[in-house]
C-alpha positions in Angstrom: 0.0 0.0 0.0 1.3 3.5 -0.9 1.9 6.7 1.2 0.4 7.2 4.6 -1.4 4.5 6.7 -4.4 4.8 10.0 -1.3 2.1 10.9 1.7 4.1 10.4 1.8 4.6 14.2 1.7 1.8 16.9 -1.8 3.1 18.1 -5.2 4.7 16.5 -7.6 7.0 17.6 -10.8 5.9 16.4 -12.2 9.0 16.6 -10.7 10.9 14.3 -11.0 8.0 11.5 -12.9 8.8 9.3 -16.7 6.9 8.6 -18.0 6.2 4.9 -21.6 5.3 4.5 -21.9 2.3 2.5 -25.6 2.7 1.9 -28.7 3.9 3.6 -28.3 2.1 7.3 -25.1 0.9 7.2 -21.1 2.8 7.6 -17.7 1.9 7.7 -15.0 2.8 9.5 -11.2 1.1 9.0 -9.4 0.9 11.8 -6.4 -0.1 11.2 -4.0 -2.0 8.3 -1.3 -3.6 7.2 -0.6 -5.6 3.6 -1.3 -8.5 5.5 -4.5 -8.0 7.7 -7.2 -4.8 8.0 -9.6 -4.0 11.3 -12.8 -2.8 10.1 -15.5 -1.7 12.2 -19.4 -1.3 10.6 -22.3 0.0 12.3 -26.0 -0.9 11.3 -29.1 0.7 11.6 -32.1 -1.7 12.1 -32.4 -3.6 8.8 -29.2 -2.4 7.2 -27.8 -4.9 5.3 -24.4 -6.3 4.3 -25.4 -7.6 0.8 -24.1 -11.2 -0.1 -21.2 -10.7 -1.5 -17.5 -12.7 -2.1 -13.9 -11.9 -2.5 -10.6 -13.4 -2.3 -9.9 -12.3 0.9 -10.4 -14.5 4.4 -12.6 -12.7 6.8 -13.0 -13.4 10.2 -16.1 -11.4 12.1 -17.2 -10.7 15.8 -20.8 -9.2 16.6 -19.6 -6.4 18.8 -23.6 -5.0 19.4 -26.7 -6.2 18.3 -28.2 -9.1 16.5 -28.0 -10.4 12.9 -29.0 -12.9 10.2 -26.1 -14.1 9.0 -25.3 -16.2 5.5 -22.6 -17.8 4.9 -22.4 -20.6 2.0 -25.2 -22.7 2.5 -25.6 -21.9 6.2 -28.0 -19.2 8.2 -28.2 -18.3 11.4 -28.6 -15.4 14.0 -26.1 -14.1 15.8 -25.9 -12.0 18.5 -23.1 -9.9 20.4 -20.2 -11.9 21.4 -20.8 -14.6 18.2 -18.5 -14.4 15.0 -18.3 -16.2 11.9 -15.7 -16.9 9.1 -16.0 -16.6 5.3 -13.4 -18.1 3.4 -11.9 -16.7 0.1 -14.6 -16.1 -2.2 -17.5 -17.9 -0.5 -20.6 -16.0 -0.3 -21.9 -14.2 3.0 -24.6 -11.2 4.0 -25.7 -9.9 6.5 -29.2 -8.3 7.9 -29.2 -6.2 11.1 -32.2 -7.3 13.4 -31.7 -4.4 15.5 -28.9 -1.6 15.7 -25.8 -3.5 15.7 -22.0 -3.3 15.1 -19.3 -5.8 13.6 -16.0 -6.0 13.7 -14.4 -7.0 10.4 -10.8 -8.8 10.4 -9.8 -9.1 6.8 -6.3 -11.1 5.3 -4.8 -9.8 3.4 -5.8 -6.1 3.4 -8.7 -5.3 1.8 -7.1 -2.4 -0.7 -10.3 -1.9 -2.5 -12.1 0.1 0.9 -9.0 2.7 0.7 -9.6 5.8 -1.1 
């Protein structure tokens, strides 16, 4: 990744990173990077949706508020705060937000395509 990183220092302030409104109900905010793995955090408004979707990155996620359906693959199920679930490269996954919610996105590598 080129010029200046959130991760260029050892620490980030979360509240002077910057959101970006993915669409209506649901923003992201990244957290931290590195080539090799990104922190993303995305906040939901009730029934904001994370439309199924797949890339070639691993993705590891944590329900850090509320309560979602989730899709993975084949699989569905709700998950509420303190669950996560895993999408491997380029299976599909979406989510719906039951309620307001937040997730915590771990992506490897970096996902290159959310900086601007």
């Amino acid at each position: 990744m080129e010029g200046s990183t959130l991760s260029d220092a050892p620490f980030v302030d979360a509240s002077a990173a910057p959101w970006k409104e993915l669409s209506k109900g649901v923003k992201r905010q990244i957290l931290s990077y590195g080539p090799d793995l990104m922190l993303v955090r995305v906040a939901f408004e009730p029934g904001g949706i994370g439309a199924l979707h797949h890339h070639p990155h691993r993705q590891a996620t944590y329900v850090a508020a509320g309560s979602f359906e989730v899709t993975v693959g084949e699989s569905n199920k709700t998950l509420r705060t303190g669950d996560t679930f895993f999408a491997a490269s380029e299976v599909p996954h979406a989510v719906k937000a039951l309620e307001e919610g937040m997730l915590i996105d771990c992506f490897t590598p970096a996902r290159t395509d959310f900086l601007d």
